[in-house]
C-alpha positions in Angstrom: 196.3 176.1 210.0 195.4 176.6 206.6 199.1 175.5 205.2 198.1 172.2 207.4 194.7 172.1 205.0 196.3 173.2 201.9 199.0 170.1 202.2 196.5 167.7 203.4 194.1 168.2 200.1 197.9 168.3 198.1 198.5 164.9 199.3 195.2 163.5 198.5 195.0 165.1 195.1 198.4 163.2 194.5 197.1 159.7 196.0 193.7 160.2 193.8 195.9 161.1 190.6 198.1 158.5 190.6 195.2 155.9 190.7 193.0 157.6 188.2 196.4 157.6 185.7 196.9 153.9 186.4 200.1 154.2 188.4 198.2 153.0 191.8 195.9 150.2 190.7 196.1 146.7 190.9 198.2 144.6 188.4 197.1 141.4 187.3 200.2 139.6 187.4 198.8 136.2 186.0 197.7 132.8 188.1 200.1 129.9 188.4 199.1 125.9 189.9 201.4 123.6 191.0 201.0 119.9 191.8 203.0 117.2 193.2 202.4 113.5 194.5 205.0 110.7 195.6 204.8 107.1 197.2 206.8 105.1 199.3 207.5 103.2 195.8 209.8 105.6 194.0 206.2 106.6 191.8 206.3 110.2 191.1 204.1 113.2 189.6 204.4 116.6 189.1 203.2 119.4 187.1 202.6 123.4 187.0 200.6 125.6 184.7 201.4 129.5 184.7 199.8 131.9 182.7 201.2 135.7 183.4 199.5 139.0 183.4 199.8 139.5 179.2 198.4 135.8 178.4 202.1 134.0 178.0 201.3 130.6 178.5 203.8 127.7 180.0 203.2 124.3 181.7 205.1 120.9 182.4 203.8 117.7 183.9 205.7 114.1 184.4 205.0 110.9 185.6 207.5 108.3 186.6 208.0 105.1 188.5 210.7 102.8 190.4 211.9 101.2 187.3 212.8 104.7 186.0 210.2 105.0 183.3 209.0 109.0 182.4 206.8 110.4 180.3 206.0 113.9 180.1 205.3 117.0 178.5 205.6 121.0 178.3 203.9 123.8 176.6 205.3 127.1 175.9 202.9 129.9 174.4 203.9 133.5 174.1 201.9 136.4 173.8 203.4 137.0 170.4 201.7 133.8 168.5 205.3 131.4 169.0 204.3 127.7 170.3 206.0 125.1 171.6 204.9 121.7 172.2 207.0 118.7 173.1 205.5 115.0 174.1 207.7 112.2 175.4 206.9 108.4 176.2 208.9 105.6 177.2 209.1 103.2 174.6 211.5 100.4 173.3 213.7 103.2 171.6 212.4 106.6 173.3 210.8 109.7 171.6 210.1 112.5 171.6 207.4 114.5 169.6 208.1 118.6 169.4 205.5 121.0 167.6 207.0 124.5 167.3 205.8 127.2 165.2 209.0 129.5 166.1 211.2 130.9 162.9 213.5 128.5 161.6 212.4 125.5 162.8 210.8 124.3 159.1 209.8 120.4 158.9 212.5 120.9 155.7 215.3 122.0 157.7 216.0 119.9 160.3 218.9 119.6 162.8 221.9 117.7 162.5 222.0 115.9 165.5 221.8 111.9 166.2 220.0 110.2 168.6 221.3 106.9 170.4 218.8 105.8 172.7 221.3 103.2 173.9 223.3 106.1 175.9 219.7 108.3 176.0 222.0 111.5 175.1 222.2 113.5 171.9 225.5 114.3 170.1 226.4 116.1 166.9 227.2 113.8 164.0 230.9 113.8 162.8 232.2 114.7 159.9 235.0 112.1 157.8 236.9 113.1 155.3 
């Protein structure tokens, strides 16, 4: 009988330790939302927001409609200060505004890349000789 005892206050001295060391409580994982509406008429919008258990930020919405015109944006934020922002909006040529604070991405350097908003795709520029 008292083994029975001496094992029952074991196991509670293990439960009670492991909470008051952290190992058993509760871990905020973050909060996400999510949204989504559509008509009959091909008109569309969607969006989420998540922000996870450290403060990491991200979120996208878009709107669109039968004649295939979008606009959107998304937001990236991590826990370590690095941003991104990007914007786009249906207009006679398309664009695009991005904000970014990640390493590398200098206003002074930019990519190498062309734009045709005829084909609405990006391709690398060639190089003639």
């Amino acid at each position: 009988m008292l083994a029975k005892v001496a094992i029952l206050f074991a196991v509670l001295a293990a439960v009670n330790a492991s909470v008051l060391l952290g190992h058993g409580a509760l871990v905020n994982t973050g909060v996400s939302a999510r949204s989504q509406t559509q008509d009959a008429y091909g008109n569309y919008a969607f969006g989420y927001d998540i922000k996870d258990g450290l403060g990491a930020t991200n979120s996208r919405s878009e709107v669109g409609d039968a004649h295939g015109n979008k606009k959107g944006s998304y937001t990236l934020a991590d826990i370590d200060g690095r941003a991104d922002e990007s914007t786009t909006s249906p207009t006679d040529t398309d664009s695009t505004v991005v904000k970014t604070n990640e390493p590398g991405t200098a206003a002074s350097a930019p990519a190498a890349a062309l734009v045709l908003p005829a084909l609405r795709r990006t391709v690398a520029p060639s190089l003639t000789m």
